[in-house]
N, C-alpha and C positions, 0 to 999 in steps of 0.2 A: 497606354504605357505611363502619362502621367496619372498623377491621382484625380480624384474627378473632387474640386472643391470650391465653394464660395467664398473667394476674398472679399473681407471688408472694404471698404474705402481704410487710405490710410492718409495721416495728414504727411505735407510735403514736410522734409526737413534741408530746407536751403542755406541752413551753416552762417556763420555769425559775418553779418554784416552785408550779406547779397539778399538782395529782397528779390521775390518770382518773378517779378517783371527783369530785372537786373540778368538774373541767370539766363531768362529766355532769349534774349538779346545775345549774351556772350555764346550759349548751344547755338544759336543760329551761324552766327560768325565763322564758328569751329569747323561749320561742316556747308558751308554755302563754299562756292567759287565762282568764278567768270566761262573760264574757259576752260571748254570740254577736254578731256583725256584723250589720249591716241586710241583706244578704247571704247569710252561714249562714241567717239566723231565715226565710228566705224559703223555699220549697221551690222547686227550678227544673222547674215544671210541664212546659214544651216537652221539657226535655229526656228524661225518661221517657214521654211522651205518644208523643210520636213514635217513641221504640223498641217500645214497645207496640205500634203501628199498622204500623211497618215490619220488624223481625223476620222473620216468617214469609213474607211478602209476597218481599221482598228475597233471602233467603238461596236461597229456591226458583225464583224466574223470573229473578234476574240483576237485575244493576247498571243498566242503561237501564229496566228496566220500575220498579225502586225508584224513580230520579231523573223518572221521569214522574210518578207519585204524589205523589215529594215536591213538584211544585210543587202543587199543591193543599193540601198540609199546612203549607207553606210560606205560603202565602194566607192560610191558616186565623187563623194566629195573628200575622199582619200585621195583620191588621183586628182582631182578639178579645183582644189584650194592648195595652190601653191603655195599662198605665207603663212594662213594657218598649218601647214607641213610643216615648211620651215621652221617655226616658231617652237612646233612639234617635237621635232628635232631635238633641237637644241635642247630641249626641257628633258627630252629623256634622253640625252648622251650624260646630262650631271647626274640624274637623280638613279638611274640603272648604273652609272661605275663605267660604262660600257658603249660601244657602236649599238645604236637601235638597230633591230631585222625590221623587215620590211611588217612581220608579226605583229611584233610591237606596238609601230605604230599605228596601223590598223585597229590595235585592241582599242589604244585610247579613244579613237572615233566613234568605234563600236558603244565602248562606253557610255561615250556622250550623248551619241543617237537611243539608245537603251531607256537614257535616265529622261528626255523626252519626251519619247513615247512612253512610258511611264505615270507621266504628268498626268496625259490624258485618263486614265485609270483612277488616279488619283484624288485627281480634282472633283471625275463623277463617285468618290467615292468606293471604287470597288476594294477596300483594304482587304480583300478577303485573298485577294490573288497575292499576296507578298508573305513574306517569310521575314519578321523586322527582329533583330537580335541588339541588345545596348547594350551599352558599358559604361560603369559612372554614373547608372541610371539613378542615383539612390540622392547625389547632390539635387536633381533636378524635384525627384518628390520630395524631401524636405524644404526647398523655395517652395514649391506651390502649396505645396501643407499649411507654410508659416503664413499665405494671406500676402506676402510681401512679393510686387514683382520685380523685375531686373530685367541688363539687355543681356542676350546671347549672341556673341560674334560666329558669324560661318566665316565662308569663304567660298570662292567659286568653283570649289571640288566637292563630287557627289552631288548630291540631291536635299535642296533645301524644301524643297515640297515634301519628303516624306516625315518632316520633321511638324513643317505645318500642320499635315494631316495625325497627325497625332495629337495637336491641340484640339482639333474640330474633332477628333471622337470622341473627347470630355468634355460636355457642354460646359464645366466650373471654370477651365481654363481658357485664355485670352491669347493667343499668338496673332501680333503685326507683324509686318515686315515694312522696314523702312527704307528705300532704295533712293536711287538717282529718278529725278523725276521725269524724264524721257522715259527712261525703262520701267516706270512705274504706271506711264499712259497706257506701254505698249503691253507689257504686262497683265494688267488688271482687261482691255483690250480683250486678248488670248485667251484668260481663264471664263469671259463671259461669252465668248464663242463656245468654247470647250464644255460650258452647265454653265446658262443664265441662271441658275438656282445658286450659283458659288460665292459663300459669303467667307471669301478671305479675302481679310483686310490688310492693305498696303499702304501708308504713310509716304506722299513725297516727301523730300528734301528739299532744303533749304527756302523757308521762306517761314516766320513766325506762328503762323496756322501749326506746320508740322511740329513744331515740338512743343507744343502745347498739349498735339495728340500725345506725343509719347511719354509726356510727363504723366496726362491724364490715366493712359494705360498703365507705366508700370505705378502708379499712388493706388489702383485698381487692384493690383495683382494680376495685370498681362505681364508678358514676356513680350519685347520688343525684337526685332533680327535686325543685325546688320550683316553685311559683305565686307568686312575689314583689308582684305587683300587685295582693294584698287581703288586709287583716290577719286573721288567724284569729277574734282575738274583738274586740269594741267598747272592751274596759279593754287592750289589746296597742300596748305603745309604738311610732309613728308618727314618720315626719320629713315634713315638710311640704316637697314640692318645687316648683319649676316644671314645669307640667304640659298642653303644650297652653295656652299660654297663661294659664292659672290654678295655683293651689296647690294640691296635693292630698296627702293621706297615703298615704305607702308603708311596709308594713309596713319593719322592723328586724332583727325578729326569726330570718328566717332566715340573713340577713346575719351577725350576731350567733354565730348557732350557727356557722355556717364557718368566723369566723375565729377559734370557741377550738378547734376541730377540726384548726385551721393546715391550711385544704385550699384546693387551688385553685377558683376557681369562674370558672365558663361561662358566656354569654347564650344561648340555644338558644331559637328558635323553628321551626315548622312549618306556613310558610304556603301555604294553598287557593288555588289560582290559577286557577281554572275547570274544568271538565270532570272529567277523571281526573289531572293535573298540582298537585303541590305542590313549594315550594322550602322545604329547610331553612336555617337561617341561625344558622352558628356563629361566635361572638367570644369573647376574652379581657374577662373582667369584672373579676377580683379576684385577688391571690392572697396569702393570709393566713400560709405556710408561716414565714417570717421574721419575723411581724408581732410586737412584742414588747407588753406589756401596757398599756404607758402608749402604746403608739399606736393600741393598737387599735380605739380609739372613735372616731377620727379617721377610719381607713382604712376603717369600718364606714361611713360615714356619704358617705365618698367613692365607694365603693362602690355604694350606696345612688340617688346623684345619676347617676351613668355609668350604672345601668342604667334610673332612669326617662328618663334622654334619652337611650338604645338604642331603648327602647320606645317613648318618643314619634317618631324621624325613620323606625320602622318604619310607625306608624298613619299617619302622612302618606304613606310609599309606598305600605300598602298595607289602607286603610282600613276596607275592609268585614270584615278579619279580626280586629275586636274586638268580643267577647262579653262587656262588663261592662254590663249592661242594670240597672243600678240607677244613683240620684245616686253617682259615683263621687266628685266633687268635694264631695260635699257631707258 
């Protein structure tokens, strides 16, 4: 789906009066913290559970006999995760208008077990079993055309792996993903159980090595990923948005790092839409190349607001594809 091209090297442009080492320092800052999130400090049980249980299952008898299973494992922890219920809940009593059924809530889990098991599929490559439809596809082939790379913000809805897997089917283009570094152990972990042949690359956070990588990628023409929609740690500067009706903190920090990067940045998601069908969905979020220093905290923060209301008029189309099972608001 992207264009298949060779970026130049391009020189950095670090804006008058921050020299590279200077910037690297400050992107570290942005997006480093202490203390983990109510979030990180959690393990995400389902999601290793269920790789566990579908792995072998899956890769050996095919796609229809995994997603018969999964609805039973799907059940499983519908009834047996009381707070991710809860949390459930709550997330579709604003975003539906309405009392969830019991449907509902189920769908969402379904969902999330779906896009999973999925992965596995994915990661070996089998692109041939999906049915991938975009939209806004056309910003994303002009960035990789121009040679120049940027970051793309997700979010913890849908399927960021079917989005990766569209980089690795154009050998021209570069997709990292740069995560919390716990989840980036346990991660990379996973995908080398799943195909020790799987050459997606993951960028920890916070520590001077990583953003050096992601400087190096987007001056390359990679595309870098983040998870915009949860702060890495508890002490990580927040902007309080309108959110679904309510306030909520969104992290800064990656925002932050982009625009001393002066890169353009993406809204990308990759939404499950039932059976073997996803749509990816690409927009213009940010673009920090110009931004000069006394604005920057302005256009960060503007930034910041267009993507929680991308993200929120996406949950209202298409609801069940959010996987934030803890007080998000809270």
């Amino acid at each position: 789906m992207l264009a298949n091209v060779s970026p130049a090297r391009r020189q950095a442009r670090p804006g008058p009066g921050l020299r590279p080492s200077t910037i690297m320092t400050r992107a570290v800052e942005v997006v480093s913290g202490t203390q983990p999130a109510e979030w990180a400090a959690s393990p995400e049980r389902g999601s290793y559970t269920l790789l566990r249980m579908m792995t072998f299952v899956s890769l050996r008898m095919g796609r229809p006999v995994g997603r018969l299973i999964l609805l039973f494992i799907a059940a499983y922890f519908f009834a047996f995760a009381p707070s991710a219920r809860a949390h459930s809940l709550a997330y579709l009593r604003v975003v539906l208008g309405r009392k969830p059924r019991a449907r509902d809530r189920f769908r969402q889990v379904h969902y999330f077990a779906s896009i999973i098991l999925d992965r596995l599929y994915l990661v070996n490559e089998r692109y041939d079993l999906f049915r991938v439809t975009a939209e806004g596809e056309e910003h994303m082939l002009a960035q990789a055309a121009s040679g120049e790379g940027a970051v793309v913000m997700g979010a913890h809805m849908g399927s960021f792996e079917i989005l990766s897997a569209m980089g690795r089917l154009h050998r021209g283009v570069r997709v990292a993903m740069a995560m919390y570094d716990e989840n980036s152990r346990k991660v990379r972990a996973m995908l080398k159980v799943l195909n020790p042949t799987n050459e997606a690359e993951i960028i920890p956070l916070g520590n001077m090595d990583s953003m050096l990588r992601i400087r190096e990628c987007i001056e390359n023409g990679g595309f870098v990923g983040f998870l915009g929609d949860r702060r890495l740690c508890g002490d990580e500067p927040g902007l309080a948005v309108p959110f679904l009706g309510r306030p909520a903190l969104f992290p800064v920090g990656p925002m932050r790092a982009a625009a001393l990067l002066r890169s353009r940045v993406f809204f990308v998601l990759g939404l499950y839409q039932g059976a073997n069908r996803y749509h990816v969905v690409f927009a213009p979020l940010a673009d920090f190349r110009s931004t000069g220093p006394r604005e920057r905290e302005a256009a960060v923060e503007a930034a910041v607001r267009r993507y929680a209301a991308l993200l929120e008029a996406r949950c209202r189309r298409d609801p069940y594809n959010w996987f934030n099972f803890f007080d998000f608001w809270g």
